[in-house]
C-alpha positions, -999 to +999 in steps of 0.1 A: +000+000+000+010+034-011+007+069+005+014+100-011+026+126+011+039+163+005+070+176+029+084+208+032+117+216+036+132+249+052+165+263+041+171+295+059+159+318+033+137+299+015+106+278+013+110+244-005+087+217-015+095+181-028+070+154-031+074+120-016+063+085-018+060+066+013+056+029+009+047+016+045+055-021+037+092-016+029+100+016+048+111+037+019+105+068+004+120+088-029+121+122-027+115+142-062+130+176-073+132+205-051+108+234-064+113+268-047+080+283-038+086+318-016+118+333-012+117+371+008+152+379-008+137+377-044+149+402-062+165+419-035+199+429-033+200+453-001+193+434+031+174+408+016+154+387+044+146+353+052+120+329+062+124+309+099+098+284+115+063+283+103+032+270+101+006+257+072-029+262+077-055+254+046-084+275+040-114+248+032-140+273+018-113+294-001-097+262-009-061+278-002-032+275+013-013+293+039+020+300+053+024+318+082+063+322+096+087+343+113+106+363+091+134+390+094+171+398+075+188+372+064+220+387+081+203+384+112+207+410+142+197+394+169+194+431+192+178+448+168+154+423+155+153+388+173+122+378+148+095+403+150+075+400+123+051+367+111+050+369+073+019+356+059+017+340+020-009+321+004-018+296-027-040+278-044-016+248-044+009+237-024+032+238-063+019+270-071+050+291-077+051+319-066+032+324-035+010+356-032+025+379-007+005+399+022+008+422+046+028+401+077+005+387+101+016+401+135+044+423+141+056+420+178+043+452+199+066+452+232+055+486+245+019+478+243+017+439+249+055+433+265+059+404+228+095+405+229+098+382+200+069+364+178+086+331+170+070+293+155+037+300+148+016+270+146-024+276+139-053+251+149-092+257+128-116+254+151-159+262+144-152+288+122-120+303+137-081+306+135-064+297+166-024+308+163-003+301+192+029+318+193+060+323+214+063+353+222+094+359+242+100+372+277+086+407+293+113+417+305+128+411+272+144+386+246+172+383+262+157+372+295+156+338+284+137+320+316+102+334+310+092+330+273+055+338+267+028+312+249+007+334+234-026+328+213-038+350+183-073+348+173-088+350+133-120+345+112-097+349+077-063+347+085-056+384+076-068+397+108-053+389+135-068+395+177-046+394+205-061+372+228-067+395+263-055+370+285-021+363+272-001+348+282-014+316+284+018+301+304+049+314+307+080+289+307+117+288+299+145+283+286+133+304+253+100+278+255+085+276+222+075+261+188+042+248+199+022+220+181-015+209+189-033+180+183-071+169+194-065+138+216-110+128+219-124+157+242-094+177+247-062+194+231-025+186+241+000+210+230+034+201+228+061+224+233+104+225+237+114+237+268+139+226+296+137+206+328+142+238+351+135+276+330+171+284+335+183+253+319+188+214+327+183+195+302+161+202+269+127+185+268+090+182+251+065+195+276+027+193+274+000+209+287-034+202+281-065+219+275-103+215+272-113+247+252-078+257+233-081+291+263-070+278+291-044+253+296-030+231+326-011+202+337+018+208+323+042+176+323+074+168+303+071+141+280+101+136+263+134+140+276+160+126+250+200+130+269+186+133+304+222+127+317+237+153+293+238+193+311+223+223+291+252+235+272+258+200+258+221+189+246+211+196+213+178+219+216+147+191+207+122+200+180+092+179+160+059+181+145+037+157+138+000+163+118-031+143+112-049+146+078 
């Protein structure tokens, strides 16, 4: 039995797709050619910028896709921007080359909200709405690394986007982020990198759980890959997995 699945591949500045066959009964899979879909430095020759971690979301009435992701210069300045701004770009299929372009999504507002950072979007639909959950760094700043903000954005078209007022959800360190949810019956898990102790220990998944996608609890760590290794010698921890 074969399944055709569609991967994307990110290369610092540039979004890439390939197609792939996955044939479960002998554990293979061919990939086929790169095709570059979205690249910010196209046709840019001062400071031309990049894309970083994102998120696909597809629009079932519109019947499009989207890509929402953090994005800043390619030469990247991490004190003047640490990843501000959430590009958005859409299509009609995931080939489609190029993407259309909007306005970005968010841009990080730290004298208003205290967002120090918007980084690793990842968006849940939900009876009619847009759910984006989003690190967004520490109020005290980026570079106070032990309180990293989950935050969670709130849209009926993916254009507009509503801070929700209770951010944030949790707070948790060290630089806690790139959340990914998944339905699990009659509640949501999301799943999240963090550390054993917010100023470091070892790099983990963490979970917390919730029953209406506002309000979650329980946190517990579910994955702890070198638990004998220190902080400065384990590498950082990072998946995704999606149902279709």
């Amino acid at each position: 039995m074969k399944k055709k699945l569609l991967a994307v591949f990110l290369f610092s500045a540039t979004t890439m797709l390939c197609a792939q066959t996955l044939q479960t009964s002998n554990k293979y899979f061919e990939v086929g050619n790169f095709k570059e879909v979205h690249n910010p430095a196209w046709g840019v020759t001062d400071d031309p910028w990049c894309i970083n971690d994102h998120t696909f979301i597809y629009d079932k009435k519109k019947k499009k896709w989207h890509v929402i992701g953090i994005t800043h210069a390619r030469k990247m300045d991490y004190i003047k921007d640490p990843g501000l701004n959430l590009l958005h770009i859409s299509a009609d299929s995931l080939f489609q080359t190029p993407w259309e372009i909007h306005p970005h999504a968010l841009t990080a507002d730290f004298k208003k909200y205290k967002e120090s950072v918007l980084w690793a979007p990842y968006c849940v639909h939900h009876k009619g709405k847009y759910y984006m959950y989003v690190c967004a760094g520490s109020q005290g700043g980026a570079h106070v690394h032990d309180s990293y903000q989950m935050n969670l954005y709130i849209s009926k078209n993916l254009k507009n986007w509503e801070r929700y007022k209770q951010n944030p959800l949790f707070v948790d360190g060290f630089d806690a982020r790139d959340p990914m949810i998944i339905r699990d019956g009659n509640q949501w898990i999301m799943y999240y990198t963090a550390n054993s102790t917010p100023m470091g220990g070892n790099h983990v998944i963490a979970a917390y759980v919730s029953k209406d996608l506002f309000h979650w609890s329980d946190r517990k760590i579910v994955f702890c890959p070198f638990p004998k290794r220190n902080f400065r010698r384990t590498y950082r921890v990072s998946f995704r997995c999606e149902t279709w």
